[in-house]
C-alpha positions as CSV (number, residue, x, y, z in Angstrom):
1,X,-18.0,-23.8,20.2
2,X,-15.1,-25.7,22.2
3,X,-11.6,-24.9,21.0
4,X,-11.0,-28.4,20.6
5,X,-14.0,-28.6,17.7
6,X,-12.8,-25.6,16.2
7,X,-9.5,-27.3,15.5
8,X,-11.4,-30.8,14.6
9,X,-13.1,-27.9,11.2
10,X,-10.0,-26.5,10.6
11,X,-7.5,-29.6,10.3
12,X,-10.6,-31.2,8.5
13,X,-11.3,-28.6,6.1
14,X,-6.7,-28.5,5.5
15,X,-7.2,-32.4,5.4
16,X,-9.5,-31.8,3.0
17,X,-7.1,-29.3,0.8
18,X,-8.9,-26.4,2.2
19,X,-7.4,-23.4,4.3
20,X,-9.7,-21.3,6.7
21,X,-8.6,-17.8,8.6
22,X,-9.7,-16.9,11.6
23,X,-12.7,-15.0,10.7
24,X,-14.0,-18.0,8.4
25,X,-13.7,-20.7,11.3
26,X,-15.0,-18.9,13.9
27,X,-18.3,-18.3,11.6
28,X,-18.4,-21.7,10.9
29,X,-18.0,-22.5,14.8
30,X,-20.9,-20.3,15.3
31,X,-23.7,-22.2,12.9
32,X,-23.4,-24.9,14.5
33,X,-24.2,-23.2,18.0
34,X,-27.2,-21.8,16.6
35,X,-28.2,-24.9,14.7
36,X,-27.4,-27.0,17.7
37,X,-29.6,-24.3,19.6
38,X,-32.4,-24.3,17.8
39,X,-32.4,-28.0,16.9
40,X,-34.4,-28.1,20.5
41,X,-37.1,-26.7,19.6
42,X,-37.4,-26.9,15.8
43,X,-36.2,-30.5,14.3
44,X,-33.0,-29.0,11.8
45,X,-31.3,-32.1,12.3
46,X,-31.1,-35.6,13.7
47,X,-27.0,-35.4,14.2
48,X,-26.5,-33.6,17.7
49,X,-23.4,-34.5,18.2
50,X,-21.0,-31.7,18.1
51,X,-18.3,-33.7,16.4
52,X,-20.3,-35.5,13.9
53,X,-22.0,-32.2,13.4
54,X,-18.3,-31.1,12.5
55,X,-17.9,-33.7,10.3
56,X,-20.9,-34.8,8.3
57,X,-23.1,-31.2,8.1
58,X,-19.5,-28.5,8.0
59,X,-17.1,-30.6,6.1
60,X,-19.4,-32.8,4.1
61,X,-20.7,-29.3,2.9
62,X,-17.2,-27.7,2.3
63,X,-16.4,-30.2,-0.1
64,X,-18.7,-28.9,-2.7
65,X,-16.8,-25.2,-2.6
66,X,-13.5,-26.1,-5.0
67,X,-15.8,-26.8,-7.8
68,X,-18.0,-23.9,-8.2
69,X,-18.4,-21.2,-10.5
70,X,-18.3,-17.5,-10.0
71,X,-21.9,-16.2,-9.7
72,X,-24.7,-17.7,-7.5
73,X,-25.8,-20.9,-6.3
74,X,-29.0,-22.6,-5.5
75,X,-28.8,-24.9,-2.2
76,X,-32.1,-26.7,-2.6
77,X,-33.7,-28.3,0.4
78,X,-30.9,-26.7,2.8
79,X,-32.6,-27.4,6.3
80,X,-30.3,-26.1,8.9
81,X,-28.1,-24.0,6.1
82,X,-26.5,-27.2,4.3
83,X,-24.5,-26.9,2.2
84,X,-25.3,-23.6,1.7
85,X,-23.8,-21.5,4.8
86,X,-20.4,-22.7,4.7
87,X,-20.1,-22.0,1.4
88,X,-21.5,-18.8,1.8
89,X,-18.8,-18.5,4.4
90,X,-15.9,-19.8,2.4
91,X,-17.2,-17.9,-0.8
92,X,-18.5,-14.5,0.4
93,X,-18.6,-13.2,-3.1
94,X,-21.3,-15.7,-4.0
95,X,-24.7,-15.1,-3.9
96,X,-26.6,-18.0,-2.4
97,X,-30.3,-19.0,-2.7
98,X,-31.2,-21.0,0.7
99,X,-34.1,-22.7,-0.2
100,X,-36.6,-24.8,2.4
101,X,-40.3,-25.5,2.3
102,X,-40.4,-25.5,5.9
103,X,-41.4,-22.1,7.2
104,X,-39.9,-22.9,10.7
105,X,-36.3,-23.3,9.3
106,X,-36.6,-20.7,6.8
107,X,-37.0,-18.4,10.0
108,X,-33.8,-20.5,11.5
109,X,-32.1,-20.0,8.2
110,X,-33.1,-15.8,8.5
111,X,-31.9,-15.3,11.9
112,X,-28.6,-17.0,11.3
113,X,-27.9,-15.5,8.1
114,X,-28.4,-11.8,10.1
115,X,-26.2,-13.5,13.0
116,X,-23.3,-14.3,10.4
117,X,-23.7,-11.4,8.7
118,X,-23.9,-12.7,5.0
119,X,-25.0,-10.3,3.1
120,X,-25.2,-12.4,0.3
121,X,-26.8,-15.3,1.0
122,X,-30.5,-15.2,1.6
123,X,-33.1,-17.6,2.4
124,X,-36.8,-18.3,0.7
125,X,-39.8,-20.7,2.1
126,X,-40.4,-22.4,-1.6
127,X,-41.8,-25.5,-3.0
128,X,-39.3,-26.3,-5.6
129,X,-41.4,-27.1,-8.5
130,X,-39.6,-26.4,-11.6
131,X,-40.7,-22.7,-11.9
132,X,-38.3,-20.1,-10.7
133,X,-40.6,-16.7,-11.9
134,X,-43.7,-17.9,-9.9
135,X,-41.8,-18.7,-7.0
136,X,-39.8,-15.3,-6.8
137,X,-36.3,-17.6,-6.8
138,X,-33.2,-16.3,-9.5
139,X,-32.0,-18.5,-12.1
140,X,-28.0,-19.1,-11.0
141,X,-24.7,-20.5,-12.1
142,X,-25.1,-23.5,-9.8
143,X,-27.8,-25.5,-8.4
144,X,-26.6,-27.9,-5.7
145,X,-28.8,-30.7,-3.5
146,X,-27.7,-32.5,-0.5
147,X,-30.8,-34.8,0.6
148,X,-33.1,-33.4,-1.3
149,X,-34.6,-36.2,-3.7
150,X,-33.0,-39.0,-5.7
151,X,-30.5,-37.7,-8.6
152,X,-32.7,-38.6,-11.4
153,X,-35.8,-36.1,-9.5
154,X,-33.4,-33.9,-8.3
155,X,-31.6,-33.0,-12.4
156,X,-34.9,-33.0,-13.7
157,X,-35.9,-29.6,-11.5
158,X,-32.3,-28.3,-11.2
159,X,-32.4,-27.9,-14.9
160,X,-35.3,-25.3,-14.4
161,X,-32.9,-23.0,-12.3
162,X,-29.3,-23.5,-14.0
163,X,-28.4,-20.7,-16.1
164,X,-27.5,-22.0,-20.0
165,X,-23.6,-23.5,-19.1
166,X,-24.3,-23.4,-15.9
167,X,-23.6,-26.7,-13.1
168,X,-25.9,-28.7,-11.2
169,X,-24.3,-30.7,-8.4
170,X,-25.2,-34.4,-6.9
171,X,-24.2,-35.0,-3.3
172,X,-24.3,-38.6,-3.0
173,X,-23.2,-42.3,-1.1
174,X,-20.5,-44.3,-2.4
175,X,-23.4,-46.8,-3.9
176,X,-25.4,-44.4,-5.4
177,X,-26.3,-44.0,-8.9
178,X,-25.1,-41.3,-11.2
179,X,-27.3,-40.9,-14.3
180,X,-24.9,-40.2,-17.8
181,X,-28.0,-38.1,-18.4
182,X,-31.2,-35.9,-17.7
183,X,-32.4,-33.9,-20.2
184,X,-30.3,-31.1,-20.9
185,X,-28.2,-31.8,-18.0
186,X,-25.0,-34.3,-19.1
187,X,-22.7,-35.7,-16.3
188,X,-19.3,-33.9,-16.5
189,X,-17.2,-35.1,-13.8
190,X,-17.2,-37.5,-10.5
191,X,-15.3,-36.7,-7.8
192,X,-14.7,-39.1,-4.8
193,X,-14.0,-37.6,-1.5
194,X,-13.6,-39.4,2.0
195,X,-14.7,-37.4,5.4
196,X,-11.5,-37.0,7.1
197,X,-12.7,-38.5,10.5
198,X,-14.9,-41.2,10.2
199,X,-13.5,-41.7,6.6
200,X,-17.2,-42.2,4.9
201,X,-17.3,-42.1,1.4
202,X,-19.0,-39.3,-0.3
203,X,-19.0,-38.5,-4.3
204,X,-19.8,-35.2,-5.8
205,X,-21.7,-35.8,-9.5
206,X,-21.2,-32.6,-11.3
207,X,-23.7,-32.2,-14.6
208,X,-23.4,-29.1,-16.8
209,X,-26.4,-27.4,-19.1
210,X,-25.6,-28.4,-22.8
């Protein structure tokens, strides 16, 4: 990745209230090459602009890292490593669950995770149904979904893989809809973010397991 991206994650991610050594941007750099790589032959995403990349896959995703527990995480849906990697990046001592039903980026998702060298974070081809034992996934301290499925769908599974006080995290628009509710899942906090570049309007929904 150019130098002058490099700085575009970095005074982002400070923007943002987030500081990043040396090590931690030039891994973050280096996803996106790979993504970007193998985004020609397998679709991982539709953004292939290096910059936007920058912005609305790396940053969007480093938003979520100030409000997670200790423990493990759940990225559901994570495509090309969203949010997942960058927090596994940021928070080395977490241990992530990458989770796509997409064989093809589950093999993406493998090779980079060896590439980085992130011990921690692994990556499983699953359905998400609501049934962590019979699909050999961990229960954790924090479930998170980017584009996964509408909030409402998205609680309503989450709630089979959060850990008893554990979080389960809403990416979402400025527009949309934050339920007060899903079963045992209770909204706890908003938080209301803007990207530093484009300055699009993102909100992070935070529920926790009562």
């Amino acid at each position: 990745m150019e130098a002058a991206q490099l700085r575009k994650i970095a005074e982002g991610a400070a923007q943002m209230g987030l500081q990043l050594d040396a090590e931690q941007l030039k891994l973050l750099g280096r996803h996106v090459d790979l993504l970007l790589k193998w985004n020609k032959s397998i679709n991982l995403t539709s953004i292939t602009d290096p910059d936007e990349v920058v912005e609305k896959h790396v940053l969007d995703s480093l938003a979520v890292v100030p409000v997670l527990p200790q423990g493990s995480l759940l990225d559901a849906g994570t495509g090309g490593g969203f949010p997942g990697i960058p927090i596994a990046i940021m928070r080395p001592n977490l241990e992530i669950s990458l989770v796509d039903s997409v064989q093809k980026k589950v093999a993406f998702l493998k090779s980079a995770l060896a590439e980085l060298r992130l011990p921690k974070a692994r990556a499983y081809g699953a359905r998400l149904e609501g049934n962590p034992s019979r699909e050999d996934l961990p229960r954790v301290h924090a479930a998170v979904a980017r584009a996964f499925a509408p909030p409402q769908q998205w609680l309503k599974l989450a709630a089979h893989y959060v850990l008893p006080a554990g979080v389960a995290i809403c990416m979402l628009g400025p527009t949309d809809e934050a339920p007060a509710r899903v079963g045992d899942l209770a909204l706890q906090e908003e938080l209301a973010y803007s990207l530093p570049y484009s300055g699009a309007q993102r909100r992070l929904a935070i529920y926790k397991h009562i």
